[in-house]
ZAMARGU-4260 file (C-alpha; in steps of 0.2 Angstrom, whole numbers, plus 5000, padded with zeros to 4 digits):
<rodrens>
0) 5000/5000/5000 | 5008/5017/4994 | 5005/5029/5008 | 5008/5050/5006 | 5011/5060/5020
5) 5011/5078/5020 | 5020/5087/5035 | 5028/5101/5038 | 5034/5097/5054 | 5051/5086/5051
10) 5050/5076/5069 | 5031/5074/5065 | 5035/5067/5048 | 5051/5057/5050 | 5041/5049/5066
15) 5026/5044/5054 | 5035/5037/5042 | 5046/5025/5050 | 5032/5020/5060 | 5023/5015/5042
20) 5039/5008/5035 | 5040/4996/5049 | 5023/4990/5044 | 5028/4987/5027 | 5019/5004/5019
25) 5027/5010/5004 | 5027/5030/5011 | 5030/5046/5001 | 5035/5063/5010 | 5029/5080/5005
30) 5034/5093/5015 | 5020/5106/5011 | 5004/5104/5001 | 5010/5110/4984 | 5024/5098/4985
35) 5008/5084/4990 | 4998/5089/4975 | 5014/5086/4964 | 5016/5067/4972 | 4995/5063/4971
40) 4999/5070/4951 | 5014/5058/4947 | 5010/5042/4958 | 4997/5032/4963 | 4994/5034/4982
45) 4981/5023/4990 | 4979/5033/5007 | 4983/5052/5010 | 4988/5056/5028 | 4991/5076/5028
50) 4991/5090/5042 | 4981/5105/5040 | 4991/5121/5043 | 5006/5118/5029 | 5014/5130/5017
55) 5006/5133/4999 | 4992/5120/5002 | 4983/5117/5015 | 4978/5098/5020 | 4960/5105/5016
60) 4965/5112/5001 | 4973/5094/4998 | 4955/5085/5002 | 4948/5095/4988 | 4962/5091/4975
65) 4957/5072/4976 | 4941/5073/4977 | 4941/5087/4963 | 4956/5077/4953 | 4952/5057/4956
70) 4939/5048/4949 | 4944/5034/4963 | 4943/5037/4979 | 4960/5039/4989 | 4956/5039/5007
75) 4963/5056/5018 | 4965/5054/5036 | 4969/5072/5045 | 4984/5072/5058 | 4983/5089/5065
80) 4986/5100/5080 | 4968/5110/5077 | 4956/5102/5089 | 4942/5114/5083 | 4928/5105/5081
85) 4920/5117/5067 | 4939/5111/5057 | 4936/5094/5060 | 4916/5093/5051 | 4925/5105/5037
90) 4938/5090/5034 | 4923/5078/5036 | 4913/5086/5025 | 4926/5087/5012 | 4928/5071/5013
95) 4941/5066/5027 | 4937/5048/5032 | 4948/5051/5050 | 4953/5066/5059 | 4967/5062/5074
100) 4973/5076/5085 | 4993/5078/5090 | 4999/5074/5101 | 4997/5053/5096 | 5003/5035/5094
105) 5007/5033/5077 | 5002/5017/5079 | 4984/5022/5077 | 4988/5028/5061 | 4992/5011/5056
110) 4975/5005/5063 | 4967/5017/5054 | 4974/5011/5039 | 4970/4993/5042 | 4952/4997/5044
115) 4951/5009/5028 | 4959/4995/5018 | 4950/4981/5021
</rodrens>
Protein backbone atom coordinates (compact mmCIF):
# COMPACT_ATOMS: atom_id res chain seq x y z
CA UNK A 1 0.00 0.00 0.00
CA UNK A 2 1.51 3.35 -1.16
CA UNK A 3 0.93 5.90 1.57
CA UNK A 4 1.55 10.07 1.18
CA UNK A 5 2.15 11.99 4.03
CA UNK A 6 2.25 15.59 4.00
CA UNK A 7 4.00 17.48 6.98
CA UNK A 8 5.69 20.28 7.56
CA UNK A 9 6.87 19.46 10.84
CA UNK A 10 10.24 17.16 10.25
CA UNK A 11 10.01 15.25 13.73
CA UNK A 12 6.18 14.73 13.07
CA UNK A 13 6.98 13.42 9.52
CA UNK A 14 10.12 11.35 10.01
CA UNK A 15 8.26 9.88 13.21
CA UNK A 16 5.30 8.80 10.89
CA UNK A 17 7.05 7.38 8.40
CA UNK A 18 9.18 5.02 10.09
CA UNK A 19 6.35 3.97 12.02
CA UNK A 20 4.64 2.92 8.49
CA UNK A 21 7.86 1.69 6.91
CA UNK A 22 8.06 -0.82 9.83
CA UNK A 23 4.50 -1.93 8.82
CA UNK A 24 5.61 -2.53 5.46
CA UNK A 25 3.73 0.81 3.76
CA UNK A 26 5.37 1.98 0.87
CA UNK A 27 5.44 6.04 2.23
CA UNK A 28 6.00 9.21 0.20
CA UNK A 29 7.06 12.57 2.09
CA UNK A 30 5.73 15.97 1.07
CA UNK A 31 6.87 18.55 3.07
CA UNK A 32 3.95 21.27 2.25
CA UNK A 33 0.75 20.87 0.21
CA UNK A 34 2.03 22.06 -3.29
CA UNK A 35 4.79 19.60 -2.93
CA UNK A 36 1.66 16.80 -1.99
CA UNK A 37 -0.31 17.71 -5.05
CA UNK A 38 2.82 17.21 -7.26
CA UNK A 39 3.21 13.30 -5.57
CA UNK A 40 -0.92 12.60 -5.86
CA UNK A 41 -0.12 13.92 -9.82
CA UNK A 42 2.73 11.65 -10.58
CA UNK A 43 1.94 8.48 -8.35
CA UNK A 44 -0.51 6.40 -7.36
CA UNK A 45 -1.26 6.77 -3.69
CA UNK A 46 -3.73 4.64 -1.97
CA UNK A 47 -4.16 6.61 1.43
CA UNK A 48 -3.44 10.44 1.99
CA UNK A 49 -2.42 11.29 5.56
CA UNK A 50 -1.72 15.20 5.69
CA UNK A 51 -1.70 18.08 8.46
CA UNK A 52 -3.77 20.92 7.96
CA UNK A 53 -1.72 24.26 8.53
CA UNK A 54 1.20 23.61 5.83
CA UNK A 55 2.82 25.99 3.44
CA UNK A 56 1.14 26.61 -0.25
CA UNK A 57 -1.57 24.00 0.45
CA UNK A 58 -3.41 23.36 3.06
CA UNK A 59 -4.40 19.68 4.04
CA UNK A 60 -8.01 20.96 3.23
CA UNK A 61 -7.06 22.34 0.28
CA UNK A 62 -5.48 18.78 -0.49
CA UNK A 63 -8.97 16.92 0.42
CA UNK A 64 -10.45 18.95 -2.49
CA UNK A 65 -7.69 18.29 -4.98
CA UNK A 66 -8.58 14.38 -4.90
CA UNK A 67 -11.74 14.58 -4.62
CA UNK A 68 -11.73 17.31 -7.49
CA UNK A 69 -8.88 15.37 -9.37
CA UNK A 70 -9.55 11.44 -8.78
CA UNK A 71 -12.18 9.60 -10.14
CA UNK A 72 -11.30 6.82 -7.31
CA UNK A 73 -11.40 7.47 -4.16
CA UNK A 74 -8.10 7.84 -2.20
CA UNK A 75 -8.86 7.89 1.49
CA UNK A 76 -7.45 11.18 3.52
CA UNK A 77 -7.10 10.90 7.27
CA UNK A 78 -6.16 14.38 8.95
CA UNK A 79 -3.19 14.47 11.54
CA UNK A 80 -3.44 17.85 13.05
CA UNK A 81 -2.86 19.91 16.04
CA UNK A 82 -6.37 21.93 15.48
CA UNK A 83 -8.80 20.40 17.80
CA UNK A 84 -11.61 22.81 16.63
CA UNK A 85 -14.38 20.98 16.17
CA UNK A 86 -15.94 23.38 13.49
CA UNK A 87 -12.24 22.11 11.48
CA UNK A 88 -12.81 18.77 12.06
CA UNK A 89 -16.71 18.63 10.21
CA UNK A 90 -14.95 21.06 7.42
CA UNK A 91 -12.41 17.97 6.70
CA UNK A 92 -15.30 15.54 7.25
CA UNK A 93 -17.47 17.26 5.10
CA UNK A 94 -14.87 17.42 2.35
CA UNK A 95 -14.33 14.13 2.53
CA UNK A 96 -11.79 13.29 5.46
CA UNK A 97 -12.67 9.68 6.47
CA UNK A 98 -10.49 10.19 9.96
CA UNK A 99 -9.45 13.25 11.71
CA UNK A 100 -6.63 12.43 14.79
CA UNK A 101 -5.49 15.22 17.09
CA UNK A 102 -1.49 15.61 18.09
CA UNK A 103 -0.24 14.87 20.25
CA UNK A 104 -0.68 10.65 19.12
CA UNK A 105 0.58 7.07 18.86
CA UNK A 106 1.50 6.52 15.36
CA UNK A 107 0.32 3.48 15.75
CA UNK A 108 -3.22 4.37 15.48
CA UNK A 109 -2.34 5.66 12.21
CA UNK A 110 -1.62 2.13 11.14
CA UNK A 111 -4.95 1.00 12.64
CA UNK A 112 -6.69 3.39 10.76
CA UNK A 113 -5.14 2.19 7.79
CA UNK A 114 -6.03 -1.34 8.43
CA UNK A 115 -9.58 -0.70 8.72
CA UNK A 116 -9.71 1.76 5.50
CA UNK A 117 -8.16 -1.04 3.65
CA UNK A 118 -10.01 -3.77 4.24
Amino acid sequence: MRVLVCEDNMLMLKTIEFTLRKHGYDVFNAVDGEQGIRILDSEKIDILITDINMPYNSGLELIQHVKTNFDHDIPVIIVSGINLEEIKQQAKKLGAVNYVTKPFDPEVLVEMIKKISN
